[in-house]
Backbone bond lengths (Angstrom), bond angles and torsions (degrees), N, CA, C in turn:
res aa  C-N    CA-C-N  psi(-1)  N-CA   C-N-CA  omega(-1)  CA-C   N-CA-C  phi
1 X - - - 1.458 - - 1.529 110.31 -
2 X 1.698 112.03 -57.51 1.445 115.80 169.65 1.789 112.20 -38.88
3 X 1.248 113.47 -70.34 1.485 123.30 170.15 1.871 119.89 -26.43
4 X 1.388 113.26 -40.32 1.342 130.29 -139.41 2.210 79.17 -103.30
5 X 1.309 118.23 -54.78 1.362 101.50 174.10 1.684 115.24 -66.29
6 X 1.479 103.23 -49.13 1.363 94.95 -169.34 1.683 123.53 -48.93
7 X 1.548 114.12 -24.25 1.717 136.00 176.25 1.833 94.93 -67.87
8 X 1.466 119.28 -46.70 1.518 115.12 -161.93 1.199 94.40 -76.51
9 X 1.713 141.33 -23.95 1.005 130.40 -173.59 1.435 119.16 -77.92
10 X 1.475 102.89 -48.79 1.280 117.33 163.29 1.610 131.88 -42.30
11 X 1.241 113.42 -35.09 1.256 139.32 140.83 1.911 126.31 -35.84
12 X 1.495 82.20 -69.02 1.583 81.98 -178.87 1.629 111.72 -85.19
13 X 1.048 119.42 19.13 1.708 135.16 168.18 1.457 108.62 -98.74
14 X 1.157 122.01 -35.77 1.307 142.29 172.43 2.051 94.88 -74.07
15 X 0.961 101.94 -82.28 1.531 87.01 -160.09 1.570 116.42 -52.80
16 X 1.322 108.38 -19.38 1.642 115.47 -165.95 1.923 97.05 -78.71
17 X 1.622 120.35 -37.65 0.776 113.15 -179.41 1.612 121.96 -79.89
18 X 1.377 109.61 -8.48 1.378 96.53 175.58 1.752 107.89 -133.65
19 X 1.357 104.36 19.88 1.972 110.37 161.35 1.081 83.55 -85.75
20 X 1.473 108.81 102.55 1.993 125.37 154.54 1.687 104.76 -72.40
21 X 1.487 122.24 -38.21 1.500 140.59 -171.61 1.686 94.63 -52.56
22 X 1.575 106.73 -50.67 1.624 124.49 -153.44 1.861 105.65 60.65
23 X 1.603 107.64 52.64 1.289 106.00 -163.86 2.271 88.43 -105.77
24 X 1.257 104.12 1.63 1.519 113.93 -171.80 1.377 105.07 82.05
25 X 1.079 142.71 -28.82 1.419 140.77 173.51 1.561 105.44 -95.87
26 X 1.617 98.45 156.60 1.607 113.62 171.76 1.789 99.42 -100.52
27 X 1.444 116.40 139.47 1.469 114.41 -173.45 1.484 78.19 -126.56
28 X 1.543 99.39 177.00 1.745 119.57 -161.42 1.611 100.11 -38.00
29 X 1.132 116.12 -69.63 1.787 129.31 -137.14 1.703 81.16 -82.39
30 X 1.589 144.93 -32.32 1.003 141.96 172.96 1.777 102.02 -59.21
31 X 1.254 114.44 -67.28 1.678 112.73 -174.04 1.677 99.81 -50.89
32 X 1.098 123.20 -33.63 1.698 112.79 -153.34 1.635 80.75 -72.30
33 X 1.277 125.43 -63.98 1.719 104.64 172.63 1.122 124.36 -33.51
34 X 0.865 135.75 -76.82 1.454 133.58 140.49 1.791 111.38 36.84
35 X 1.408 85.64 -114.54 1.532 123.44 176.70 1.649 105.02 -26.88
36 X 1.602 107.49 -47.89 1.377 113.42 179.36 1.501 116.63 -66.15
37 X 1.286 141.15 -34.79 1.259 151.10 -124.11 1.917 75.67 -115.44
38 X 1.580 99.43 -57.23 1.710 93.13 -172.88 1.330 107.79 -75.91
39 X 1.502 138.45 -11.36 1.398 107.33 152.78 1.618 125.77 -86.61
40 X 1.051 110.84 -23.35 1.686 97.52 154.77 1.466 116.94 -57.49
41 X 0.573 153.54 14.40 1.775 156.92 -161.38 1.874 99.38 -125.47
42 X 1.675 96.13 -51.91 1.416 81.47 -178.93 1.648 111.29 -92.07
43 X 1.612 120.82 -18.09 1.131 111.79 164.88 1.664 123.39 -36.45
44 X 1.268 98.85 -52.56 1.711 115.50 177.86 1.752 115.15 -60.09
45 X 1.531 95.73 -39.20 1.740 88.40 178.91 1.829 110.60 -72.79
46 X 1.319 89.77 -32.14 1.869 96.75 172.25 1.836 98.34 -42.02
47 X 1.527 115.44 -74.28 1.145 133.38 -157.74 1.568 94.97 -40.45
48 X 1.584 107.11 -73.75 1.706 94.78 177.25 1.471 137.17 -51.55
49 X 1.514 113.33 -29.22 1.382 119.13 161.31 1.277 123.09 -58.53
50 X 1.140 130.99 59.92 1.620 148.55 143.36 1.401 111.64 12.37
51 X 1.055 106.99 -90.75 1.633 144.82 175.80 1.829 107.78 -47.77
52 X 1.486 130.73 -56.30 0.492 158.38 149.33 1.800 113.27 98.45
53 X 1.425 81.96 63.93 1.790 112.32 -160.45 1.777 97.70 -104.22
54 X 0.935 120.15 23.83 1.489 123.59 169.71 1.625 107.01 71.37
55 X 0.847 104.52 7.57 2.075 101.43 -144.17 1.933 82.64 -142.40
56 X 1.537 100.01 137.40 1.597 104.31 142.26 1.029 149.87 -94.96
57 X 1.497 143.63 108.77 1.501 118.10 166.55 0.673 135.22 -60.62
58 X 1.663 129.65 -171.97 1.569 133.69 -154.16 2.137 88.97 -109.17
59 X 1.339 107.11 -6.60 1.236 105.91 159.86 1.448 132.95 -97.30
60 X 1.346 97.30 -35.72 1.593 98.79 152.50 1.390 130.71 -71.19
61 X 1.199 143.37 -33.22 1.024 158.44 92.69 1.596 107.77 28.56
62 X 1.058 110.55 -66.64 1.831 117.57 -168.23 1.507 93.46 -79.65
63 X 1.031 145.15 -21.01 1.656 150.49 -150.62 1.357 69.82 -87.40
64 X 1.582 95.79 -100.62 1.352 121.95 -172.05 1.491 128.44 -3.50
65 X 1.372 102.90 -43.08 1.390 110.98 -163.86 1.889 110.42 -108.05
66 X 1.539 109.12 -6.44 0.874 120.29 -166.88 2.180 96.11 -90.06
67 X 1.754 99.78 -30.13 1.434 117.92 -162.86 1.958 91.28 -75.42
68 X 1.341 96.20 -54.80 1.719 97.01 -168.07 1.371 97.98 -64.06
69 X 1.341 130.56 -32.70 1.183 125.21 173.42 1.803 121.84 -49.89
70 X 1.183 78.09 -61.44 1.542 87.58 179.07 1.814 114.16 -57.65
71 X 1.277 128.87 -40.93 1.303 141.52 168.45 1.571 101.59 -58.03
72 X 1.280 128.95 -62.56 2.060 120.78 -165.90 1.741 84.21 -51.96
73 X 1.623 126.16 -67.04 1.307 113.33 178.61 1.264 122.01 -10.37
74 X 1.334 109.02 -80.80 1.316 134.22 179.62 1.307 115.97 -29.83
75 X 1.442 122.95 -40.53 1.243 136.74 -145.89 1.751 99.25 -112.21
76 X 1.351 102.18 -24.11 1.776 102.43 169.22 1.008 135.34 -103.85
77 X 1.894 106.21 -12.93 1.107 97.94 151.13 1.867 131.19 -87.08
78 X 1.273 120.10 6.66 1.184 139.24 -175.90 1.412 115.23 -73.07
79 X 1.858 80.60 -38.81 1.785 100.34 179.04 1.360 122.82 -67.27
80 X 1.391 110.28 -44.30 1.551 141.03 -159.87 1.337 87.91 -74.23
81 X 1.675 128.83 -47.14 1.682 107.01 -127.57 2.241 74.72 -119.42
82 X 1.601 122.61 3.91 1.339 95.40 171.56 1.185 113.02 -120.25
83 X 1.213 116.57 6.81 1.802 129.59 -156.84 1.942 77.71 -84.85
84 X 1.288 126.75 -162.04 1.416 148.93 -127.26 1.741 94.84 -122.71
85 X 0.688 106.33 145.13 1.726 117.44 173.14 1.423 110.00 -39.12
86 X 1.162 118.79 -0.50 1.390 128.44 -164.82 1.429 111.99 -77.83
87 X 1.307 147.40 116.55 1.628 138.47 175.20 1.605 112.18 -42.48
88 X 0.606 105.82 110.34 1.749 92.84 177.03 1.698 103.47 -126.78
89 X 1.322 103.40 136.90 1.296 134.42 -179.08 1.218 126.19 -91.36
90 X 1.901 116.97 108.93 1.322 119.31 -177.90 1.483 131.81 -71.76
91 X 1.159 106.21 0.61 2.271 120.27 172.71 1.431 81.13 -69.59
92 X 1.482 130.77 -53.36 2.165 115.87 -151.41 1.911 89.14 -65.79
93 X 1.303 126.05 2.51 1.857 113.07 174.49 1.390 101.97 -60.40
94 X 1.291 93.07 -47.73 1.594 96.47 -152.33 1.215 111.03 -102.78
């Protein structure tokens, strides 16, 4: 039962985030987002899965998160320090 909501929720997190229409259903060009968003997701769990034991550790895990970490850095300050004389503000990332 626990299993059976937590999947419908998961579900309706999924459709709410990618019904752009807000028609309650996902139609083609809505799922193909979709589809994409969840293979980047598992691309990335691949990346931390090392070993490639289905499962993460708390050492792979720390790699992993220590590497993407270090890269968004990378990637905001790149933004910040080549974009235009302009102040630009890192809260509008997220």
């Amino acid at each position: 039962m626990k299993q059976c909501l937590i999947e419908q929720l998961v579900t309706c997190m999924f459709v709410g985030m990618f019904d752009r229409d807000q028609s309650g259903q996902i139609e083609l060009h809505e799922f193909q987002g979709l589809w994409n968003y969840l293979t980047q997701w598992r691309a990335l769990f691949d990346q931390f899965d090392r070993d490639r034991s289905g499962t993460i550790d708390t050492s792979e895990l720390n790699t992993g998160l220590l590497c993407h970490t270090q890269q968004v850095v990378s990637e905001l300050l790149q933004l910040r320090y080549t974009a235009s004389a302009v102040p630009y503000c890192f809260c509008t990332l997220w």
